[in-house]
C-alpha positions as CSV (number, residue, x, y, z in Angstrom):
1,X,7.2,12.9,26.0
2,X,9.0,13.3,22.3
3,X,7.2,12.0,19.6
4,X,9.7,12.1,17.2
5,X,10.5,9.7,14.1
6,X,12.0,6.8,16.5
7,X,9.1,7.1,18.8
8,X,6.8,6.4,15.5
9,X,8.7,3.9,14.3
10,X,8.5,2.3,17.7
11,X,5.3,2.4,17.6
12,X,4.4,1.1,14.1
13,X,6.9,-1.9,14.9
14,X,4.7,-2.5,17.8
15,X,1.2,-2.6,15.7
16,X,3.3,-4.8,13.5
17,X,3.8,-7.1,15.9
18,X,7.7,-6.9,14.5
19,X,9.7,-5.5,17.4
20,X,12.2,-7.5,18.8
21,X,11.2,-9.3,22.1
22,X,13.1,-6.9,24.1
23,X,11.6,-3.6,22.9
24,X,8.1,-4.9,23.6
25,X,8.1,-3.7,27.2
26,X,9.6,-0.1,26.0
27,X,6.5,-0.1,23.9
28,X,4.3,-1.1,26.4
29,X,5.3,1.5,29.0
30,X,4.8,4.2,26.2
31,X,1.5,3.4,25.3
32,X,0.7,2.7,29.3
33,X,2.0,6.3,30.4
34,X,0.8,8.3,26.9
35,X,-2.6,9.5,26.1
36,X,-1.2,10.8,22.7
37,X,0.6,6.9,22.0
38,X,-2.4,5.6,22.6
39,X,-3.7,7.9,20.1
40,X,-1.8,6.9,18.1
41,X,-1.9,3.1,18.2
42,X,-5.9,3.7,17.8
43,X,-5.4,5.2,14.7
44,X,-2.8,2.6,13.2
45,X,-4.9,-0.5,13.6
46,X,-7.2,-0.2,11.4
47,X,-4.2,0.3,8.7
48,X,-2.5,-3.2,10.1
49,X,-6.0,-4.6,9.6
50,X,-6.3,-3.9,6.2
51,X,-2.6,-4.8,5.6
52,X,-3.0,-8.2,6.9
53,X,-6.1,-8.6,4.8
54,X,-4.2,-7.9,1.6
55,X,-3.2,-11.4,-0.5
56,X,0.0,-12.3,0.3
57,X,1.1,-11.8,-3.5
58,X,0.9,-8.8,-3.0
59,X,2.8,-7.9,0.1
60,X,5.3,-10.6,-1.2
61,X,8.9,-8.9,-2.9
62,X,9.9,-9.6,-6.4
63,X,12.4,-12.4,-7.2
64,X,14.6,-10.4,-8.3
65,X,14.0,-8.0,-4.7
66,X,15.0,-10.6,-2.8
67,X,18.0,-11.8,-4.6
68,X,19.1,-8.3,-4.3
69,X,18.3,-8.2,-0.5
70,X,19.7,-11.5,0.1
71,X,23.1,-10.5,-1.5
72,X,23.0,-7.1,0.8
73,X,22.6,-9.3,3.7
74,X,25.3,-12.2,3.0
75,X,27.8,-8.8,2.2
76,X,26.9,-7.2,5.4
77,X,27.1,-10.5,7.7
78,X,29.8,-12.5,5.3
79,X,27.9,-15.2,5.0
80,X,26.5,-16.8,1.8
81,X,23.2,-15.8,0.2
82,X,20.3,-17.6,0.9
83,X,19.1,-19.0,-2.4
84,X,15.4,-17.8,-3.4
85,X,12.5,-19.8,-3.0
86,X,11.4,-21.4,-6.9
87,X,8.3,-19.2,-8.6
88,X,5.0,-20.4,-8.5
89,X,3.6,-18.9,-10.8
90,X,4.4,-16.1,-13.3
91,X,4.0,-12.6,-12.3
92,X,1.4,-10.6,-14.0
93,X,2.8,-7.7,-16.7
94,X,2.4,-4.1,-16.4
95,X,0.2,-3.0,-19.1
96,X,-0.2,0.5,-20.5
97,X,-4.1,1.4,-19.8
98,X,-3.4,4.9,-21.2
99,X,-0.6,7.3,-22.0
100,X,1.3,7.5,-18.7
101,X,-0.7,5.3,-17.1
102,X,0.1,1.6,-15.9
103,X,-1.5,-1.3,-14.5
104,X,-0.6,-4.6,-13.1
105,X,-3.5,-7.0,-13.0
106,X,-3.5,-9.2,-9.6
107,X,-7.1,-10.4,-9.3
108,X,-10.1,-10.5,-10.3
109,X,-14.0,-11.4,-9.8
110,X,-16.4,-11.2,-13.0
111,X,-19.4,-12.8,-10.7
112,X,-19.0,-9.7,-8.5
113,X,-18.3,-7.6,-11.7
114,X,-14.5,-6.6,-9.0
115,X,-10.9,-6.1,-9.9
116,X,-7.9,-5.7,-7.8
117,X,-5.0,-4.0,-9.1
118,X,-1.5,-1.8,-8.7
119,X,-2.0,1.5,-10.7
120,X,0.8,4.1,-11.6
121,X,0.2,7.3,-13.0
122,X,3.1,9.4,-14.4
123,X,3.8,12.4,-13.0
124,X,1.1,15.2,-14.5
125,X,-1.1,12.7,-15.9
126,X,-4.6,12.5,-15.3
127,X,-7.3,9.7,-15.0
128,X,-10.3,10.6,-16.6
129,X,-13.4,11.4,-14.3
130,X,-15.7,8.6,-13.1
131,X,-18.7,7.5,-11.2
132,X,-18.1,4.3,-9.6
133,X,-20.8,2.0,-9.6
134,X,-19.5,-0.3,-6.6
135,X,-16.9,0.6,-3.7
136,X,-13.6,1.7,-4.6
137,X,-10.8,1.3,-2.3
138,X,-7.5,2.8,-3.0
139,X,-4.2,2.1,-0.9
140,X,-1.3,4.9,-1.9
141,X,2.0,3.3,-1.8
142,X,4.2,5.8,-3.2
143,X,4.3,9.1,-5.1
144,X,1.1,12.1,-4.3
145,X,-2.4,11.4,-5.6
146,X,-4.8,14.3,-5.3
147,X,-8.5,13.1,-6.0
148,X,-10.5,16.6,-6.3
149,X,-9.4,18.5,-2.7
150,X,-8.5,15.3,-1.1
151,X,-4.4,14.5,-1.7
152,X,-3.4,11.8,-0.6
153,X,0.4,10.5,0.6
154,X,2.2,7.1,0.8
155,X,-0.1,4.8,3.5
156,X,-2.9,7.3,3.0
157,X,-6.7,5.1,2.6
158,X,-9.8,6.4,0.3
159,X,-12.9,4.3,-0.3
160,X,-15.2,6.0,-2.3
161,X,-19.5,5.0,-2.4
162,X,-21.2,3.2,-5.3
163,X,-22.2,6.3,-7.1
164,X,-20.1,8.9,-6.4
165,X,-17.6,10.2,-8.7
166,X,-14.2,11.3,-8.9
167,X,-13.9,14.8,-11.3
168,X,-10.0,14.8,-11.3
169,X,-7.9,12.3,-10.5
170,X,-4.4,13.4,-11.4
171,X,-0.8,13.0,-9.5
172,X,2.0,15.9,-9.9
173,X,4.7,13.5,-8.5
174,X,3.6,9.9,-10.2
175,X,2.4,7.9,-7.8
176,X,1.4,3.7,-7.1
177,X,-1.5,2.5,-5.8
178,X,-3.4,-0.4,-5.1
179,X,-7.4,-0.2,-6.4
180,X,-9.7,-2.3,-5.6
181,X,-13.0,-1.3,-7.7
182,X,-15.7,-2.5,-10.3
183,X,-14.7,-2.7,-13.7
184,X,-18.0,-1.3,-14.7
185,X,-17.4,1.9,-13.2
186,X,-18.2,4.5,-16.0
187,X,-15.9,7.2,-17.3
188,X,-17.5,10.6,-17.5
């Protein structure tokens, strides 16, 4: 059977749980008659498991994203825009941390000494190396991040031990993540 970008994107709508009704059974049949599908859909649960544990702020688009998309929409169709819903609440700033690099502060938890963030690094910057003194977990969303001889790509996972350290930390491309770490982890 071809496995080609169709047949991936079939497949990730399926983990989704976002195809329409009638593709379900194409999907089905696939994973019921493929050992590599199967495959496959193994490996992309655990990624729709840590997407659906992610706040909603985060997976949420902009205001200004979806009066964009809404406008797109009402062209395409002809109808009229669907208004956006009021803010709650203001969205955090990007703040520079460091030359070329950014953050965005969505959460965090000073009894478990945590934070949760978006990061962006400049294309050829570095972060400084670290030893992280509690789990770090990093979700790439765009851009090439190479940490030491791992690089990682949009999607791409890395949680990293209480302890360990990260020499270089540095992104040819610029990249975005999302890092969830302690903010006592020391730089080195």
């Amino acid at each position: 059977m071809s496995h080609d970008h169709d047949h991936s994107e079939l497949l990730a709508l399926y983990a989704l749980q976002a195809l329409p009704p009638g593709d379900v059974p194409v999907a089905e049949a696939r994973l019921a008659g493929c050992a590599q599908c199967r495959q496959e859909m193994d490996e992309l649960r655990p990624l729709v498991g840590s997407l659906a544990a992610w706040p909603t702020d985060v997976l949420r688009p902009s205001a200004s994203l979806r009066d964009r998309l809404a406008e797109r929409i009402a062209t395409e169709t002809g109808g009229a825009p669907v208004a956006s819903a009021p803010a709650q609440r203001a969205e955090p700033e990007w703040q520079e941390a460091a030359p070329g690099i950014t953050v965005k502060l969505l959460a965090t938890d000073a009894a478990r000494g945590r934070v949760s963030m978006l990061v962006r690094l400049a294309p050829g910057i570095d972060y400084p190396p670290h030893r992280h003194e509690g789990v770090e977990e990093l979700h790439l969303l765009d851009g090439e991040l190479r940490v030491d001889a791992r690089v990682l790509h949009p999607g791409d996972y890395l949680r990293s031990e209480p302890g360990s350290e990260d020499q270089r930390v540095w992104s040819e491309t610029g990249c975005t993540c999302v890092l969830m770490t302690s903010f006592r982890d020391t730089i080195l």
